[in-house]
C-alpha positions in Angstrom: 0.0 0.0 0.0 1.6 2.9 -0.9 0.8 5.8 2.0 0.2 9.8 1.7 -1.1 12.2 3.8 -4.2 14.7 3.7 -5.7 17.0 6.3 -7.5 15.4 9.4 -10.5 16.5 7.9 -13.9 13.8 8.6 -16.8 12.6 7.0 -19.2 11.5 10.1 -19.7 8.1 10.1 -22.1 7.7 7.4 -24.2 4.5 9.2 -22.8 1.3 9.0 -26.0 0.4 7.0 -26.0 -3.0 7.6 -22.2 -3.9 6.7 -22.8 -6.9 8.7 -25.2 -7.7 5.7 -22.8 -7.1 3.4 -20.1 -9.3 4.6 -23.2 -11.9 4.7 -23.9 -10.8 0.9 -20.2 -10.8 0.0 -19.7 -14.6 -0.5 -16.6 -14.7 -2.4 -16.1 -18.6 -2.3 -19.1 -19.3 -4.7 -18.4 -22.9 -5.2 -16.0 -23.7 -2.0 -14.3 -26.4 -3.7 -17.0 -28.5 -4.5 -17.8 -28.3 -0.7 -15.4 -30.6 0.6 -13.9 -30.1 3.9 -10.2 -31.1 3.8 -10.3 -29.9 -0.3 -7.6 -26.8 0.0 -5.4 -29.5 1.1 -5.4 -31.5 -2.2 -1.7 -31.6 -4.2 -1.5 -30.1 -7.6 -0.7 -33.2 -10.2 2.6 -33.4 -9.6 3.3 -35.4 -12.7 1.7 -32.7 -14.7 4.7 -30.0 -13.0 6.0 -26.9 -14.6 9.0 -28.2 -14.2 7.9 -31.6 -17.1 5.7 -29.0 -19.2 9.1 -27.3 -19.6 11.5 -29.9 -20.3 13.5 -29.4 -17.0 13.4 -32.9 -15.8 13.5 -31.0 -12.3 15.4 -29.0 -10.0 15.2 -25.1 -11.0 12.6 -25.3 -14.0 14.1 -24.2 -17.3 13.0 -21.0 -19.0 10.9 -21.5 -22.1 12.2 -19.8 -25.1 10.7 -16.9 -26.0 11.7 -15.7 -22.3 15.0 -16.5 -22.8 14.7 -14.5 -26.1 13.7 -11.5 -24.4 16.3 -12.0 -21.4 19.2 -12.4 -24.0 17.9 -9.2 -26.3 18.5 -7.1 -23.2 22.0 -9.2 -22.5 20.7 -11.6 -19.6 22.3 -14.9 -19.1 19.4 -17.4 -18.8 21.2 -19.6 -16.9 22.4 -17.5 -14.6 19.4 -15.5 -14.5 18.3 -18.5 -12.4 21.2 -19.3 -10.5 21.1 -15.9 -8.9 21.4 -13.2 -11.6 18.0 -12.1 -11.1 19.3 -10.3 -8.1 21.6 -7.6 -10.6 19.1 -4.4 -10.2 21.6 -2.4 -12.7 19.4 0.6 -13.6 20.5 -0.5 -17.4 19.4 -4.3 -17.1 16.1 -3.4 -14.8 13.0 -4.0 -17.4 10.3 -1.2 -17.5 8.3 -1.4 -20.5 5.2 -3.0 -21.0 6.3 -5.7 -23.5 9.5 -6.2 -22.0 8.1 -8.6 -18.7 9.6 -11.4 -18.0 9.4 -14.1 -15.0 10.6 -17.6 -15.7 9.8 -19.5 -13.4 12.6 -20.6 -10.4 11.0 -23.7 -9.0 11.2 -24.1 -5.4 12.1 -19.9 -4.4 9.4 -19.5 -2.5 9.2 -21.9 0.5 7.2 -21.4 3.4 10.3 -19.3 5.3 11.1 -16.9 2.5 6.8 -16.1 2.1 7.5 -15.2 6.0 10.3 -13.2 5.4 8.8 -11.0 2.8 8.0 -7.1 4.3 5.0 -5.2 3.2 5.1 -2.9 -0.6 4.6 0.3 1.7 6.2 3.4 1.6 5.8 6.0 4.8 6.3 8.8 2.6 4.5 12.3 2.9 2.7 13.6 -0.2 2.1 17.7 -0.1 0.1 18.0 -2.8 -2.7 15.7 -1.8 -5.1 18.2 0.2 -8.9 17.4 0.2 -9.7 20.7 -1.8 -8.0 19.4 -5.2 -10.5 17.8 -7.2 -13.5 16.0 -5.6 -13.4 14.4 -2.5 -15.3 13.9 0.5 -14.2 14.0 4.1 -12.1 11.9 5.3 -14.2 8.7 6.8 -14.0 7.3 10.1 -11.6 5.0 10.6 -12.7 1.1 10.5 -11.3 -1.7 12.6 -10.3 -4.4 10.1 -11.9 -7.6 11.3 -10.3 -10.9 10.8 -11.5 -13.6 8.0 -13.3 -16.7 9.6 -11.1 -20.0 8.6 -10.6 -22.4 6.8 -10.0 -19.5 4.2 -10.7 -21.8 1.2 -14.4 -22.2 2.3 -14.6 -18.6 3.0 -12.5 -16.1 0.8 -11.1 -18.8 -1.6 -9.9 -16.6 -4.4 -8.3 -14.0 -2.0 -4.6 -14.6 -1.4 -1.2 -12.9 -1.3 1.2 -12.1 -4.1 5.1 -12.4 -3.4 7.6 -10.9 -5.6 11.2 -9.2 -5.4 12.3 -6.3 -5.6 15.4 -4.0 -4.9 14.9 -4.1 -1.0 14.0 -7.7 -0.7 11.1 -9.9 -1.1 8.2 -8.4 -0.9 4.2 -9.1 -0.9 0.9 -7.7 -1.4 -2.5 -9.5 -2.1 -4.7 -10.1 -4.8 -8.1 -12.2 -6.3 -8.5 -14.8 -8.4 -11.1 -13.4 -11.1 -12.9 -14.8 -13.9 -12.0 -15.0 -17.5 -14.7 -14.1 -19.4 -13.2 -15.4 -22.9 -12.4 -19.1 -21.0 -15.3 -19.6 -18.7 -14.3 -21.9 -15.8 -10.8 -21.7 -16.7 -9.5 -18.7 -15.3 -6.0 -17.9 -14.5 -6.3 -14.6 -13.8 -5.6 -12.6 -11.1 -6.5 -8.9 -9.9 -3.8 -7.1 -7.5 -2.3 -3.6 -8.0 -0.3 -1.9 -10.7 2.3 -1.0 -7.8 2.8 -4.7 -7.0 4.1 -6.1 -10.2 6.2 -2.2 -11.5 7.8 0.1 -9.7 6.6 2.9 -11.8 8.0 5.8 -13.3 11.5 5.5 -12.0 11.5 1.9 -11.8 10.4 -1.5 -13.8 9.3 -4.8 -13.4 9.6 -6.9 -10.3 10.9 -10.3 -10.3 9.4 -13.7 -9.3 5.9 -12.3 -8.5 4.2 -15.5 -7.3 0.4 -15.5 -6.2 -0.6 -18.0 -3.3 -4.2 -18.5 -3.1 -5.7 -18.9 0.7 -2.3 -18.7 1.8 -2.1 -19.4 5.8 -5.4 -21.4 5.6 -6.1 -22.1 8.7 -4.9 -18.4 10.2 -2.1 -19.9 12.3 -0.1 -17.5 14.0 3.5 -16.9 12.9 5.0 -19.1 15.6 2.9 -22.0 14.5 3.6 -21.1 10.8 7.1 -22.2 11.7 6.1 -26.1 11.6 3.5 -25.6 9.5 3.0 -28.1 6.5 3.5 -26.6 3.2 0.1 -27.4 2.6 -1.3 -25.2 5.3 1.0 -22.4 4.1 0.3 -22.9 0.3 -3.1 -24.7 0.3 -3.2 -24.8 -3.5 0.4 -24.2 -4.8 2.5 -21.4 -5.9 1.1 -19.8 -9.3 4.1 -18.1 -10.9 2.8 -15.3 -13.6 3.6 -16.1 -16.7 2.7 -12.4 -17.9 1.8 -9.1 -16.2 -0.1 -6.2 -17.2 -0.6 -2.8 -15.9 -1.6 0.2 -17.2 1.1 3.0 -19.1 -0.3 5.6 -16.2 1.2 4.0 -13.6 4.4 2.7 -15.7 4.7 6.0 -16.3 3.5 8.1 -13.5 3.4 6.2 -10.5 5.8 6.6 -7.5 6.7 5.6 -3.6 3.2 7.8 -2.9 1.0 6.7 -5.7 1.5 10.0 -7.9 -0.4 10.8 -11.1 -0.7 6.7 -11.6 -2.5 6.1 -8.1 -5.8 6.5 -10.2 -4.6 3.9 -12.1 -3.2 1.5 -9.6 -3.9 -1.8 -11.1 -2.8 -4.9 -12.5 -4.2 -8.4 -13.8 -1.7 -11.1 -14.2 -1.8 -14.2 -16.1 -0.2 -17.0 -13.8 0.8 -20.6 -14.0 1.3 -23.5 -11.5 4.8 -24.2 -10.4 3.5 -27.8 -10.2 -0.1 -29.1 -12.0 -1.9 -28.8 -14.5 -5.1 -27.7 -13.9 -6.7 -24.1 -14.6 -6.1 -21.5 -11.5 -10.0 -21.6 -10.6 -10.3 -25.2 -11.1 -7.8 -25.5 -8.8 -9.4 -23.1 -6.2 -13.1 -23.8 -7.0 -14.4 -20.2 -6.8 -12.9 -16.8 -9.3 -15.3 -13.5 -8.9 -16.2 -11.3 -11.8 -14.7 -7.5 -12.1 -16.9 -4.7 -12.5 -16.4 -2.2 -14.8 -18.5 0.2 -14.6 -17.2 1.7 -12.1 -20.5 3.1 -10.2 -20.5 6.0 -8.5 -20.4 5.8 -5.3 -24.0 6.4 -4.1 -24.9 3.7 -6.4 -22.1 1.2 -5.6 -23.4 1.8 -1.6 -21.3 -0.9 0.6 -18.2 -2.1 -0.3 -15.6 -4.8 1.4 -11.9 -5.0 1.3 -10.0 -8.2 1.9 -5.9 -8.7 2.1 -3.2 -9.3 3.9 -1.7 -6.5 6.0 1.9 -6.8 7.2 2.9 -3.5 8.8 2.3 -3.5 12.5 0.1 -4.2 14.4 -0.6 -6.5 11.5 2.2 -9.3 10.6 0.6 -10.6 7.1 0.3 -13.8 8.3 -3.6 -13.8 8.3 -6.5 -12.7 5.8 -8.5 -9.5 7.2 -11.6 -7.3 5.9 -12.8 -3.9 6.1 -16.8 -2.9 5.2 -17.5 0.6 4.8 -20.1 2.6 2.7 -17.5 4.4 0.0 -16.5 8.2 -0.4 -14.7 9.7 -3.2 -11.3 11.1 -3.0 -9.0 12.8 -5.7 -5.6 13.5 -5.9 -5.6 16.0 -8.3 -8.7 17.4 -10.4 -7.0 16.6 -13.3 -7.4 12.9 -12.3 -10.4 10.1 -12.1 -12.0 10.2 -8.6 -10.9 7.1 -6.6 -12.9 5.0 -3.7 -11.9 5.5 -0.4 -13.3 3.7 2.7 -12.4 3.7 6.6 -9.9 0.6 7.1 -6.8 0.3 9.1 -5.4 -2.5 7.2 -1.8 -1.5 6.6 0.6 -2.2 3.8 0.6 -5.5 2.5 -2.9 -5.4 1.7 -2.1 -3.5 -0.9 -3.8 -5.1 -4.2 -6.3 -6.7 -2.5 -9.5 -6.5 -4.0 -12.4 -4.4 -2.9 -15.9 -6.3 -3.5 -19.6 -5.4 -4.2 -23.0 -7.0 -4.3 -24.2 -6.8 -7.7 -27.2 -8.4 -8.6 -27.0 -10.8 -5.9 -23.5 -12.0 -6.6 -20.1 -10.8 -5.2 -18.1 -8.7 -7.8 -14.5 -6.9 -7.7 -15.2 -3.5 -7.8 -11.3 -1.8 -7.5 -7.9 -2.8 -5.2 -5.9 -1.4 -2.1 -3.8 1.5 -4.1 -3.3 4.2 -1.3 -3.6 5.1 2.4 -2.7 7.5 5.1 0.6 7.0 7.0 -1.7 7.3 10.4 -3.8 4.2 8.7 -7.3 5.2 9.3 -8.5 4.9 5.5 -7.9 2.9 2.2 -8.1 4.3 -1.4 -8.6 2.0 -4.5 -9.1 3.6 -8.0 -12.0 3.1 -10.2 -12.1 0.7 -12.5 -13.3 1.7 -16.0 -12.8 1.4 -19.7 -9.4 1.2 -19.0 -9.1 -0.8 -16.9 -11.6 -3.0 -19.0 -9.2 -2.8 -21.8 -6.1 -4.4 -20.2 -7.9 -7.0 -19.0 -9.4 -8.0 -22.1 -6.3 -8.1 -23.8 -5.3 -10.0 -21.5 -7.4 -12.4 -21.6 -7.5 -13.2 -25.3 -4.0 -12.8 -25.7 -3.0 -15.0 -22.7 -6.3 -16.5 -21.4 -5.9 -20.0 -23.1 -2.4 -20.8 -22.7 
């Protein structure tokens, strides 16, 4: 989550209208596995491995070839790439553009240990030119006491996990949400997070072995149980490794450690792959969500919820929380799109986590974590329009069947 400040200025506590109703309303495990109770804990086809599909034979799988193309055209050893190169942040060798992504999978990087060591994508940084009067925004809302996910997570927030990645400073992690692939119905393997999660914007490029675990920590154990935790219970369905990542050219371009003129458009849908199976992303997890594009205003979008994984204290990232609040709108500059922002004091790490509506009965993403306050009291996610609509169709007929 990437932090600024604005003036202590409040909205009263619009009425909780009923978010208790909303959490009700907000089942985002549609399916829950086909309802079986010990389900999260099945293996991915092991024989079916990224590992096979690529040729490796095992140990570190090998990096199919048109990613080693696009490593050697920008003079990266493969091999060494996955020995440890990947490490080499030289400005020069440090992808940024759009087409140049690139994440071959290292099989067996992200145990259980390294997930644990991984700090929140948060940036305590001040923004000055963030006051309430630029644009249109409402006062600030109450803060909201993030309340904790009920476990097993894979009966109740299936699609909602964390995303893992490196960066310059270290492993890192945010969250994201398995969403639905409209072009390959019941095949997804797609997944929503933020633009700030997979680029480091304007002065900055791609991050490197972004990884998304689905209902990671299933059961909520607390980090001193993690420690003999099965990987199972860590990684109930597998590490997904993105194959490709999108985000938009506003934030590539514009966004920085406080959001900056890409905060609007703080978001990302990646196209990811098992580091072992063979099955489809939702098949494996048994429940994706739809994305909302319309992006409503927010006296018609009413309630919204945000799920993720905050790491900054008091928070530790080890367990899934949520946050119900009716929306406000909040601007950065008038010469930007109005964004959501809700009273939450989920903290960085939740960043890319999706925020969720009811729409016509059913559970739909409705924007991400993007921005907060350094105090913590509210959460800002941006709308999610044609845009937005754009990069996840291409996407999803580009990538969507592979």
């Amino acid at each position: 989550m990437r932090s600024t400040r604005t003036p202590a200025r409040r909205r009263g506590r619009r009425t909780v209208l009923a978010a208790a109703g909303l959490v009700a309303a907000l089942a985002l495990t549609a399916t829950a596995c086909g309802g079986s109770a010990d389900s999260a804990s099945d293996k991915p086809d092991a024989t079916s491995s990224q590992a096979a599909a690529d040729g490796s034979g095992g140990g570190q799988a090998k990096v199919p070839a048109d990613l080693a193309g696009k490593l050697k055209e920008h003079g990266i050893d493969v091999d060494r790439w996955k020995d440890g190169g990947w490490k080499d942040w030289d400005k020069d060798k440090w992808l940024s553009d759009a087409k140049d992504f690139v994440n071959p999978v290292i099989e067996g990087l992200w145990k259980p240990e390294r997930m644990r060591s991984a700090e929140e994508a948060d940036k305590k940084v001040t923004t000055k030119d963030a006051p309430a009067g630029q644009g249109v925004s409402d006062p600030d809302p109450a803060p909201v006491r993030a309340q904790a996910e009920k476990t097993p997570y894979h009966r109740n927030a299936a699609p909602v996990g964390k995303v893992f990645f490196d960066s310059p400073d270290g492993p890192a992690v945010c969250s994201g949400t398995v969403v639905k692939d409209v072009n390959h119905p019941g095949r997804s393997n797609l997944v929503w997070t933020a633009g700030h999660c997979v680029h480091a914007g304007g002065n900055g490029g791609w991050y490197r072995n972004i990884v998304f675990v689905p209902a990671y920590n299933d059961l909520g154990k607390s980090e001193a149980e993690l420690t003999d935790a099965s990987p199972s219970e860590v990684a109930p369905y597998g590490n997904w490794w993105a194959n490709w990542a999108s985000t938009s050219n506003q934030w590539i371009q514009g966004g920085s450690e406080t959001g900056g003129d890409g905060a609007a458009y703080d978001y990302a849908v990646l196209h990811v792959k098992p580091e072992q199976g063979a099955k489809s992303l939702e098949e494996t997890v048994g429940a994706a969500l739809d994305v909302d594009f319309s992006a409503p205003s927010t006296a018609e979008a009413a309630k919204m919820g945000a799920w993720g994984y905050p790491a900054a204290p008091p928070y530790n990232g080890e367990k899934m929380f949520k946050c119900v609040d009716v929306p406000g709108r909040f601007s950065l500059s008038a010469s930007l799109p109005t964004m959501y922002r809700i009273g939450c004091d989920m903290t960085g790490g939740s960043s890319g986590g999706g925020w969720f509506r009811v729409l016509n009965g059913k559970s739909v993403l409705v924007s991400n974590t993007s921005i907060g306050p350094a105090d913590n009291t509210w959460l800002a996610g941006p709308q999610l329009g044609r845009d937005a609509e754009a990069l996840y169709q291409n996407m999803s007929k580009t990538y969507g069947g592979q």
